[in-house]
C-alpha positions in Angstrom: 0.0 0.0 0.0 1.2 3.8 -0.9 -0.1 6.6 0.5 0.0 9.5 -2.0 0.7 12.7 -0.7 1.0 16.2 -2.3 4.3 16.9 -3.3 3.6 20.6 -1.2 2.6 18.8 1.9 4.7 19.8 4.5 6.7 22.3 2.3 7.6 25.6 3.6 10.0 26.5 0.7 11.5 24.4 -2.6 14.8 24.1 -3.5 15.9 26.0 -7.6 18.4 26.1 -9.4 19.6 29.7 -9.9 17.5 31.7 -12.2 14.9 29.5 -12.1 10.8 30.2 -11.2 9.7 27.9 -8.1 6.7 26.0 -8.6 3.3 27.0 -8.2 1.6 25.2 -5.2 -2.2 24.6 -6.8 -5.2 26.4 -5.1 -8.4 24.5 -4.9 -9.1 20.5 -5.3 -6.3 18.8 -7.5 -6.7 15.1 -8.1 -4.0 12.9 -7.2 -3.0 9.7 -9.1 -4.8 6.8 -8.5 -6.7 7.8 -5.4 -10.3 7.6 -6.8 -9.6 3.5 -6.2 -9.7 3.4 -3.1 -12.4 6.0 -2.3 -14.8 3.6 -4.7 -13.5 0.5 -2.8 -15.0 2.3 0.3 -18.0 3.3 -1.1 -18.5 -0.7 -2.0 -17.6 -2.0 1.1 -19.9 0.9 2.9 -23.2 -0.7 1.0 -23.0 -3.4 3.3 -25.1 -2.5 6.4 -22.5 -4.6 8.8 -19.9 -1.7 7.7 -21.4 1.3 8.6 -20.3 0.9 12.2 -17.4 -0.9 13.6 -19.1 -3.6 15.5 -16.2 -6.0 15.3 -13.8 -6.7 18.7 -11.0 -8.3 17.1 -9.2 -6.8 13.7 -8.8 -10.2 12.6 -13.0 -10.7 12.6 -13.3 -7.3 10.8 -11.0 -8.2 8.2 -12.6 -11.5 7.7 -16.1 -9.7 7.0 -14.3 -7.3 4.4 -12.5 -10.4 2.3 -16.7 -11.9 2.5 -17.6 -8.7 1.2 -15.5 -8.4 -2.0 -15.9 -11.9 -2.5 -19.5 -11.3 -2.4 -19.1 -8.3 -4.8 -16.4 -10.3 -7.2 -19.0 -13.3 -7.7 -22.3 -11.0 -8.0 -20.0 -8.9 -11.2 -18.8 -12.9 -12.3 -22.2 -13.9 -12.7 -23.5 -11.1 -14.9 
């Protein structure tokens, strides 16, 4: 797993080469790469009405109900 993180994050100033213009740091919402899948895997996994509240003890249980889940989901898209 990667986390992807601005490149500005945490910047306070960016190293140039002499004569050179620093970046612009982007105002606004900027998309990052590759992010949108796991936002969409959430979504998925928060149709499921067991999901919507963590009512799992153990991390082990939890994780169990979330490989049922996507199984669920894979063999529902296989079927079509």
């Amino acid at each position: 797993m990667e986390i992807v993180k601005h490149w500005w994050t945490g910047a306070k100033g960016v190293w140039v080469a002499p004569g050179q213009e620093p970046p612009e740091i982007p105002k606004g919402f900027v998309v990052l790469p590759r992010r949108w899948v796991v936002e969409r895997t959430f979504a998925w996994l928060g149709r499921y009405r067991r999901f919507s509240k963590d009512y799992e003890y153990y991390p082990a249980s939890s994780e169990a109900l979330i490989y049922i889940a996507m199984s669920r989901l894979m063999l529902k898209r296989l079927a079509l």
